[in-house]
C-alpha positions as CSV (number, residue, x, y, z in Angstrom):
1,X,-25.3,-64.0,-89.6
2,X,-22.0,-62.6,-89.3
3,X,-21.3,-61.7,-92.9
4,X,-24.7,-59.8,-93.3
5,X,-23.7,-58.0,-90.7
6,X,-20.5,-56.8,-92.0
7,X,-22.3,-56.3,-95.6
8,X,-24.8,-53.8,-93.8
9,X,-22.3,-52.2,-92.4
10,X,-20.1,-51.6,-95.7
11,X,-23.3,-50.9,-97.7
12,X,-24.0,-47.7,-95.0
13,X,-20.4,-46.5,-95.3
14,X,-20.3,-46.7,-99.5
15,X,-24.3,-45.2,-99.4
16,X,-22.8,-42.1,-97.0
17,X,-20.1,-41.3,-99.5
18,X,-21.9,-41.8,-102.9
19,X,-24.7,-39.2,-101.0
20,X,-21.8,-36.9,-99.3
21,X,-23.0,-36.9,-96.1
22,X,-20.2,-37.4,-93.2
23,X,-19.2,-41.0,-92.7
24,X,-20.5,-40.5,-88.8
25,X,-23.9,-41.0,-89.4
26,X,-22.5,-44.5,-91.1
27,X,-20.6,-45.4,-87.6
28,X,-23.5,-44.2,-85.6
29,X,-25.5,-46.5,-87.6
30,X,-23.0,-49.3,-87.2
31,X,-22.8,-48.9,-83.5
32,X,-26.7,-50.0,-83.7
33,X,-26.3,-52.6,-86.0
34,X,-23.4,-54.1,-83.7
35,X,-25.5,-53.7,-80.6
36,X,-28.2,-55.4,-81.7
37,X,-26.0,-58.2,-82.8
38,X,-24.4,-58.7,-79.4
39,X,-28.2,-58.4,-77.9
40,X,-29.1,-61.0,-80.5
41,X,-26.3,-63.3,-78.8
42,X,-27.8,-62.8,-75.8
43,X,-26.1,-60.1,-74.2
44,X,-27.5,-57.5,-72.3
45,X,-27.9,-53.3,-73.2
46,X,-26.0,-52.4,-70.0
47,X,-22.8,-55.1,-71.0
48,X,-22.7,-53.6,-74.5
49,X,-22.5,-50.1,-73.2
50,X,-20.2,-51.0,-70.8
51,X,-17.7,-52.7,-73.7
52,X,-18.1,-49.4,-75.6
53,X,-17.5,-47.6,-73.0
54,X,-14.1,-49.6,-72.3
55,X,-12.8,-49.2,-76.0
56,X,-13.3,-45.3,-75.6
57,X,-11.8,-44.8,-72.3
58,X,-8.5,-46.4,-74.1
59,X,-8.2,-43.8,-76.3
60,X,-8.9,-41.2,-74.0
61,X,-5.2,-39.5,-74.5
62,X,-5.8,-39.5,-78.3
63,X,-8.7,-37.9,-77.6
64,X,-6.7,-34.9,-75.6
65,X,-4.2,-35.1,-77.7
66,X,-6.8,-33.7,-80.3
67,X,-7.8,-30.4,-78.3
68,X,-3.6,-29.9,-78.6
69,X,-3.6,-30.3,-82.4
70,X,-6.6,-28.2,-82.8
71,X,-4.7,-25.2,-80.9
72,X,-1.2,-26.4,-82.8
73,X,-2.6,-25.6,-86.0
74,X,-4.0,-22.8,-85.2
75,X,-1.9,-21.1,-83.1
76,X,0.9,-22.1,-85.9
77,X,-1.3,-20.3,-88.6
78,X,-1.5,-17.3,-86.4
79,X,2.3,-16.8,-85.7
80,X,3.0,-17.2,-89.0
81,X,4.7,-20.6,-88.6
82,X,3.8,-22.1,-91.5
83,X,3.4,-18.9,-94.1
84,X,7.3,-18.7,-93.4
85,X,8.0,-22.3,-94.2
86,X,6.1,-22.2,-97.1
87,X,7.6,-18.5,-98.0
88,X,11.5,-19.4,-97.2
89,X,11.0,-23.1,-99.0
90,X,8.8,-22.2,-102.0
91,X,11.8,-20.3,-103.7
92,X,12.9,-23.8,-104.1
93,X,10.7,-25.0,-106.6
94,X,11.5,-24.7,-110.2
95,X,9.8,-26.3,-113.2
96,X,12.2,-29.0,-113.7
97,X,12.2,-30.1,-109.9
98,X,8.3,-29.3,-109.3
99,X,7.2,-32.8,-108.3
100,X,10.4,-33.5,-106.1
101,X,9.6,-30.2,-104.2
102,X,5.8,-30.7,-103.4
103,X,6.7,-34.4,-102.5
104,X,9.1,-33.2,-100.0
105,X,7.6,-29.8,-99.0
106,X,4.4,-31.5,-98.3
107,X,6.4,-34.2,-96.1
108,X,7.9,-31.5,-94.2
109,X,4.5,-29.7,-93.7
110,X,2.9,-33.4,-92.3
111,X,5.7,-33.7,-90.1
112,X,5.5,-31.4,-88.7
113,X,1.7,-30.6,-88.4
114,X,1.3,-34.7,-88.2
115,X,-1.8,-34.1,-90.2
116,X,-2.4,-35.3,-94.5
117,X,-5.4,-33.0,-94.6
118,X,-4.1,-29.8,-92.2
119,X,-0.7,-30.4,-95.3
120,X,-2.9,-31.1,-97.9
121,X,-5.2,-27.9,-97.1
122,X,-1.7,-25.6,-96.8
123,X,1.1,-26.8,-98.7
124,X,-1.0,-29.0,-100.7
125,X,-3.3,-26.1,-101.8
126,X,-0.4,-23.7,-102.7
127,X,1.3,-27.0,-104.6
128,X,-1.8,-26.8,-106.5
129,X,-1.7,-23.2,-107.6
130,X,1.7,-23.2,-108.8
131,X,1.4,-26.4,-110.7
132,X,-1.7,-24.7,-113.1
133,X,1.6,-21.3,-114.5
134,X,4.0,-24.6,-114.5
135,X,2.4,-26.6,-116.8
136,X,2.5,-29.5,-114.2
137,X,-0.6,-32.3,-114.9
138,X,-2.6,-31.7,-111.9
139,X,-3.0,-35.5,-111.7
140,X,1.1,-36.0,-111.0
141,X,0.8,-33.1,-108.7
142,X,-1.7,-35.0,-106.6
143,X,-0.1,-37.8,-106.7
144,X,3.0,-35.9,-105.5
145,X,1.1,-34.0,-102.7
146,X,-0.4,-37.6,-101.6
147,X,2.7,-39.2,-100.8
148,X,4.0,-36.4,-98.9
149,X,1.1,-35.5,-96.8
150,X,1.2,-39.7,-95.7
151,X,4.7,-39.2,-94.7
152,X,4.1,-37.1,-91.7
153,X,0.2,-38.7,-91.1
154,X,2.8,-42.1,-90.6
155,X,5.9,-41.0,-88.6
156,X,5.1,-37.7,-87.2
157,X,5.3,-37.3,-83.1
158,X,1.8,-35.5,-83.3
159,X,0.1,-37.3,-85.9
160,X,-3.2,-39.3,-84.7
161,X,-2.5,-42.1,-86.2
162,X,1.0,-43.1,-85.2
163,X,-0.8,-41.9,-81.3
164,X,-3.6,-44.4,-82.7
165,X,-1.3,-46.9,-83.3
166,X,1.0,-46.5,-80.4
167,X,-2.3,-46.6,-77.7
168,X,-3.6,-49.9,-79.6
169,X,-0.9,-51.7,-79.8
170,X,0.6,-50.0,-76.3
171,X,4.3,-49.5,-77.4
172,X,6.2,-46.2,-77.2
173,X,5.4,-43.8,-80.2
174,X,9.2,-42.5,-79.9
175,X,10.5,-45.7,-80.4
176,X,7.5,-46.3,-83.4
177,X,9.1,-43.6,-84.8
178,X,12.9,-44.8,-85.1
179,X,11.2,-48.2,-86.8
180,X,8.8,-46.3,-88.8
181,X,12.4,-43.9,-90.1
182,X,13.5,-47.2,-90.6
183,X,12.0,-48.8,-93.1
184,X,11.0,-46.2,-94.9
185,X,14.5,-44.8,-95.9
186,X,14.9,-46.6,-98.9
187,X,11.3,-46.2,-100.5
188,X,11.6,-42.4,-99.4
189,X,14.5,-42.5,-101.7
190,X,13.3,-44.1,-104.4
191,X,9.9,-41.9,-104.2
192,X,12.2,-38.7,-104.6
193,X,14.5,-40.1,-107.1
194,X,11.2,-40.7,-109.3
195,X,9.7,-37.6,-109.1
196,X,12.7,-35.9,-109.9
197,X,13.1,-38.4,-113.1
198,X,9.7,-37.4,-113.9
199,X,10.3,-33.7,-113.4
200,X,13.4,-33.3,-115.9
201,X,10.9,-35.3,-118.2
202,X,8.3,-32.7,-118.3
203,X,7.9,-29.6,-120.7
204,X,9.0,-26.3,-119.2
205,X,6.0,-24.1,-119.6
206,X,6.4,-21.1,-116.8
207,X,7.9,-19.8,-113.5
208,X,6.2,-20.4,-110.1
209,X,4.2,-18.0,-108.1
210,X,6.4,-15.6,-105.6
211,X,4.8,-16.9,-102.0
212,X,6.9,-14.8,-100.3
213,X,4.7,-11.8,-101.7
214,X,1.4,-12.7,-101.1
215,X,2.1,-14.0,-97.2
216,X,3.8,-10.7,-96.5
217,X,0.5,-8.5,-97.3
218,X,-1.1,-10.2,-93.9
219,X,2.1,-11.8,-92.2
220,X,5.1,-10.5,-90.7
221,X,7.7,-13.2,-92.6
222,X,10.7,-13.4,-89.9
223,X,13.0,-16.8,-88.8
224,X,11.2,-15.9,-85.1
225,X,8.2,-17.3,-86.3
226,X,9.3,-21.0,-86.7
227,X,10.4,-21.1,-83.2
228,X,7.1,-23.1,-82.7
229,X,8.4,-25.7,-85.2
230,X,11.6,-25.8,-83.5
231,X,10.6,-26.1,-80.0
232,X,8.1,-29.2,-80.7
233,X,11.0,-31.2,-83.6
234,X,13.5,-30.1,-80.5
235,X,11.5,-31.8,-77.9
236,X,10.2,-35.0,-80.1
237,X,13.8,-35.3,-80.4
238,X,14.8,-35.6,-76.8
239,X,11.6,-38.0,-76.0
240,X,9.6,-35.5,-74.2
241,X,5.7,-37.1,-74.0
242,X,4.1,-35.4,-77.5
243,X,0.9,-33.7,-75.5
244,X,4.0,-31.6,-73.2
245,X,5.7,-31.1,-76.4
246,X,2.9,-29.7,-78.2
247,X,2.1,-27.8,-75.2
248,X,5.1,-26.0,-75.4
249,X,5.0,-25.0,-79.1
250,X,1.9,-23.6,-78.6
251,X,2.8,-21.7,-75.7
252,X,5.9,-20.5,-77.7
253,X,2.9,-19.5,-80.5
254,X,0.9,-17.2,-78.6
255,X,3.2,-13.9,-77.9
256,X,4.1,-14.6,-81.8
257,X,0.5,-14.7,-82.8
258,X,-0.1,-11.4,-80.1
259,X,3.1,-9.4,-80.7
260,X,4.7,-10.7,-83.8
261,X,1.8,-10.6,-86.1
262,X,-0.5,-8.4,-84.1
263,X,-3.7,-10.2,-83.2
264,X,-6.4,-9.0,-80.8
265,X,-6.6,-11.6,-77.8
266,X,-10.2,-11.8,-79.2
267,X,-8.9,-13.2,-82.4
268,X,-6.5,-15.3,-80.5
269,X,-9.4,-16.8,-78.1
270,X,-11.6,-17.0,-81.4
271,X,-9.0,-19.1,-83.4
272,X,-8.6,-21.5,-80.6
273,X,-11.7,-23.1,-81.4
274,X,-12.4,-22.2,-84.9
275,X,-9.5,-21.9,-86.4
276,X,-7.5,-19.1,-88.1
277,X,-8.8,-17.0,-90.5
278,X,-7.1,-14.8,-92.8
279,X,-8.4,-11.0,-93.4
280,X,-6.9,-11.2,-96.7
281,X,-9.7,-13.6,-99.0
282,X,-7.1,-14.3,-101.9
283,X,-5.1,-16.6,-98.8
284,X,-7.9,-17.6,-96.9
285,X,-8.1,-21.1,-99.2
286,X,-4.6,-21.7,-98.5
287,X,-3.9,-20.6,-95.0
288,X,-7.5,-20.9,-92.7
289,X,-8.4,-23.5,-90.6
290,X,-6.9,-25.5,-87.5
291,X,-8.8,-25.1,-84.5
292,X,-10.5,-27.5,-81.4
293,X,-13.3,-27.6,-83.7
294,X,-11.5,-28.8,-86.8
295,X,-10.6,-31.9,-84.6
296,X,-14.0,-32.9,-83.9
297,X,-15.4,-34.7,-86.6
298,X,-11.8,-36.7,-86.2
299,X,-12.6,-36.9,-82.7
300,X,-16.7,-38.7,-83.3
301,X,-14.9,-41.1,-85.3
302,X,-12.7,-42.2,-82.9
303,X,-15.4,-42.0,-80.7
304,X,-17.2,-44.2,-82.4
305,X,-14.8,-46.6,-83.9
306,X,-13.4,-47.3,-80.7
307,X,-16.5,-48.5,-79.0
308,X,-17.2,-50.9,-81.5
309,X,-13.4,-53.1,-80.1
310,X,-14.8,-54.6,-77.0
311,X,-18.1,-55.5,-78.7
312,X,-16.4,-57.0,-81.5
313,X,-14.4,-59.1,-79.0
314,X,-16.7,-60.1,-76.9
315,X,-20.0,-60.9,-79.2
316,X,-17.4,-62.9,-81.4
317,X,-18.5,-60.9,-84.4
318,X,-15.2,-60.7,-86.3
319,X,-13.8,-64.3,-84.8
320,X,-14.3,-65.7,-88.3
321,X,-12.3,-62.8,-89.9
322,X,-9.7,-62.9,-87.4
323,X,-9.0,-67.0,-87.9
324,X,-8.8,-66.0,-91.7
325,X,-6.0,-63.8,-91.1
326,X,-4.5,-66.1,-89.0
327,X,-4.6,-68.8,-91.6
328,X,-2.5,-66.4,-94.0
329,X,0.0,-65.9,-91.9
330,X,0.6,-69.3,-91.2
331,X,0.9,-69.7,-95.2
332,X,2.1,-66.3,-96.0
333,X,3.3,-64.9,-93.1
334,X,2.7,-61.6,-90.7
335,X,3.6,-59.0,-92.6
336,X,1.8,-60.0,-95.8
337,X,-1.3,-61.7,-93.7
338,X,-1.4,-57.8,-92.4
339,X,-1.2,-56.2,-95.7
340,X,-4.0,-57.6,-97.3
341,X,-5.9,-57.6,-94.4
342,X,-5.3,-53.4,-93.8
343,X,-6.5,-53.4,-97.7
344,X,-9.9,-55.1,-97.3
345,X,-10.2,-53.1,-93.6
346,X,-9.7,-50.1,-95.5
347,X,-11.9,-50.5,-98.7
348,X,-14.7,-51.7,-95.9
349,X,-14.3,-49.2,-93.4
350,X,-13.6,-46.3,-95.4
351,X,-11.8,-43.7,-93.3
352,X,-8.7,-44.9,-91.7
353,X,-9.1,-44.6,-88.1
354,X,-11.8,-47.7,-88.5
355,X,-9.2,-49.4,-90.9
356,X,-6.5,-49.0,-88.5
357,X,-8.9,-50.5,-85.7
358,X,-10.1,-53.0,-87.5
359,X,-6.6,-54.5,-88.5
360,X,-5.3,-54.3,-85.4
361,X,-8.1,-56.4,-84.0
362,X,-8.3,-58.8,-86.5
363,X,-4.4,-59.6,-87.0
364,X,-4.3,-59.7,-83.0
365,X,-3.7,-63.1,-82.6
366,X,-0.8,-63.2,-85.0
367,X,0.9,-60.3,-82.7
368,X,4.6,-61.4,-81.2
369,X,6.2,-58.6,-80.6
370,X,4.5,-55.8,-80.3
371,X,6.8,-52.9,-81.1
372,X,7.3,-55.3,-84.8
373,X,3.4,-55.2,-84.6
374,X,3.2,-51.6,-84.5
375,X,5.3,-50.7,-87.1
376,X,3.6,-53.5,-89.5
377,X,0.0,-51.8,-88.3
378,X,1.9,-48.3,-90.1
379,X,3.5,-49.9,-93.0
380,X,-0.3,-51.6,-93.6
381,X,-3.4,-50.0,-92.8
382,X,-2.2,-46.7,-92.1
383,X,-0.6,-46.4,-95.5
384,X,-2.7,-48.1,-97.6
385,X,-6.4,-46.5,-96.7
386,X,-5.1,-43.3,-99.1
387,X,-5.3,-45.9,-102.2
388,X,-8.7,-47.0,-101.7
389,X,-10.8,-44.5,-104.3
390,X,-13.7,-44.2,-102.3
391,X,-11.6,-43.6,-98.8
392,X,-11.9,-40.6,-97.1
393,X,-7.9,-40.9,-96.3
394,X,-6.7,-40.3,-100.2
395,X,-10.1,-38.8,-101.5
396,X,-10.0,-35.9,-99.3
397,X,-6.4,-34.7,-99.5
398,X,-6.8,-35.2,-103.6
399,X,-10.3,-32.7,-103.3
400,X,-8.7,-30.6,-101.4
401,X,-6.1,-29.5,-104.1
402,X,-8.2,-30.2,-106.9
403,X,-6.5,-33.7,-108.1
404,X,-8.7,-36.5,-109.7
405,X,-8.6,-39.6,-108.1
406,X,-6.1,-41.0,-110.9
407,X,-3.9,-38.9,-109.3
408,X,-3.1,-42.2,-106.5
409,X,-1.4,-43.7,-109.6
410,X,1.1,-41.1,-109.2
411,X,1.4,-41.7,-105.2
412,X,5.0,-43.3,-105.8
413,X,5.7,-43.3,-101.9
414,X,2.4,-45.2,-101.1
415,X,3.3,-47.9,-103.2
416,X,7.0,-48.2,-103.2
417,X,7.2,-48.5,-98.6
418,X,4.4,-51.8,-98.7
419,X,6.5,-53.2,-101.8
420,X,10.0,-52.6,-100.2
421,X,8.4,-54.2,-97.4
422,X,7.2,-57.0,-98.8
423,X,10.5,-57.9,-100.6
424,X,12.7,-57.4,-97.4
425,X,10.2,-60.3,-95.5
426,X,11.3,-62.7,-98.1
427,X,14.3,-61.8,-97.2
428,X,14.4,-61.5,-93.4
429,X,11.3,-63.4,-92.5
430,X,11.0,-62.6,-89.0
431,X,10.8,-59.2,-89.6
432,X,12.9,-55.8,-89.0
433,X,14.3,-55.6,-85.7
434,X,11.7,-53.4,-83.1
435,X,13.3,-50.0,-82.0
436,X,14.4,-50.1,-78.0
437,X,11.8,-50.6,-75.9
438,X,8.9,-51.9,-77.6
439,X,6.8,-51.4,-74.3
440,X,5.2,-48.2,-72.6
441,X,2.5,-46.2,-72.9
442,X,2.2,-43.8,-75.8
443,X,2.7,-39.9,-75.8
């Protein structure tokens, strides 16, 4: 009964995408088909409520966290945070070093936003437009702007999913961090070495767009402004809990957004929920958004994802699953049993939040050490899920700067940290040593 389940389940999630309706109505529709599994077993409504309600009282700081992020990215739009990032860096990219510079512009960007679609709507989208004068193929650029936006979305103190990760697999997201910096050096490397390989091997066709220009019509473009961006990498960097450190940058936003740029407190209450928006409509594509209310769609699948855990656990649903993986690690080990079980989480689940949720549940029983557990949770399901074609992960960032999906051919990052990870398990089968501490509660 058990596999029908699961088949139901995928066939909602692939029917919601092929129609382009949002994948909630999907989980919603899962949460119902789980339910009456568990009541099927024999359990009662008030128990399976119960169990959902456990697995979203768990997340409950992730869930906070969001309101932060939402104001972040705002607020940082407002003060003109990010139009003079994008201004003082974009002078950087040539025709020749094109793909090296959105690869690491765009890392920057999810770094320090800690979001692939808040870097794929702002760097990614101004990547886009200078690519189309350059003569870059839009599918390289994409493919450029995917990894980078994944390189923040893994490591970043204020992305959701290393605070995901962190709060499932209750280690420190600091000391995530330092592994995550880890073992990723090498394929970071070797990502940027490419794309500057590829670069030189392009045809020189034009000059870039002047950034610097076009911000200055609506923003006052001044070092002041980044003083968001310095206060939260300052604080990530002495260990202060992420949801005081994002406090702080965006109480360091607001006289920016008020003084510095000149917005109305109206404005400044009105962005806090919906976002930014630009009076100028030639930037409104590349700069709008943020917000409390961009967060909430991220939020319902949380929501929702997380209060399938307990009712997984407890009805048995996934026990098959879970021996499976358990199975392949005995013959294949952790890391690879993880890898190819984040894979078939993410081409089932379809967003990565679920993916992440799932692997982490079903690879539970192979968990030792469990900051080595978090780290393989980011090298596996977190950055896989942007390969899967029809995942909302890679799909979205690649619609949102006008990339066809081919372009994840060209994600060299995405493919180069799982391989480099793979090859140093043969080597050191027990894994990379866990950062210090291991233990903790997240952010």
């Amino acid at each position: 009964m058990e596999l029908p389940i699961i088949l139901l389940f995928s066939a909602g999630l692939i029917l919601c995408l092929l129609l382009d309706q949002s994948i909630l109505y999907a989980l919603a529709f899962g949460f119902l088909l789980f339910c009456f599994y568990g009541r099927k077993k024999g359990f009662s409504w008030r128990e399976l409520f119960q169990w959902a309600g456990a697995g979203i009282y768990r997340v409950r700081n992730i869930l906070i966290t969001f309101v932060l992020i939402g104001l972040l990215t705002a607020y940082w739009r407002g003060a003109g945070t990010i139009p003079s990032i994008v201004s003082y860096t974009s002078s950087l990219i040539k025709p020749a070093v094109f793909l090296l510079m959105t690869f690491l512009l765009n890392s920057l960007i999810s770094v320090l936003t800690g979001t692939a679609f808040g870097a794929a709507a702002t760097m990614g989208v101004i990547c886009a437009t200078m690519a189309i004068p350059l003569g870059i193929p839009v599918w390289l650029m994409g493919g450029a702007v995917l990894s980078g936006v994944f390189v923040g979305d893994r490591c970043s103190p204020v992305s959701t999913s290393a605070l995901l990760v962190a709060e499932l697999t209750e280690t420190n997201i600091f000391d995530n961090i330092k592994g995550m910096l880890k073992s990723s050096r090498l394929p970071f490397l070797a990502a940027a070495l490419l794309y500057l390989a590829i670069g030189f091997l392009l045809p020189r066709q034009g000059e870039g767009m002047d950034m610097h220009s076009l911000f200055a019509g609506e923003f006052m473009i001044s070092p002041l402004a980044l003083i968001p961006a310095g206060v939260i990498m300052l604080l990530s960097l002495l260990r202060v809990n992420v949801k005081w450190a994002m406090s702080a940058s965006i109480i360091s936003a607001i006289p920016l957004c008020l003084y510095l740029q000149g917005m109305e407190g109206a404005a400044l209450l009105k962005a806090a929920w919906s976002g930014y928006e630009a009076a100028d409509e030639a930037l409104a594509p590349m700069i709008n958004g943020g917000g409390i209310r961009s967060m909430m769609k991220t939020a319902g699948i949380i929501i929702i994802s997380s209060a399938y855990s307990d009712i997984f656990r407890k009805t048995g649903l996934l026990d098959g699953a879970m021996a499976w993986a358990e199975r392949l690690a005995g013959r294949r080990g952790a890391y690879p049993a993880m890898l190819l079980t984040g894979f078939v989480s993410a081409m089932i689940a379809c967003n990565q939040t679920l993916a992440i949720m799932l692997t982490n549940q079903l690879c539970g029983g192979i968990k030792k050490d469990p900051g080595r557990f978090a780290l393989d949770l980011e090298d596996t399901a977190v950055i896989v899920a942007p390969l899967i074609p029809w995942c909302i992960a890679g799909s979205v960032p690649l619609a949102t700067v006008g990339a066809p999906p081919l372009a994840v051919l060209a994600a060299c990052y995405l493919y180069l940290l799982p391989l480099w990870r793979l090859f140093f398990y043969k080597q050191h089968p027990q894994g990379p040593r866990p950062a210090v501490g291991g233990d903790g509660a997240a952010g």
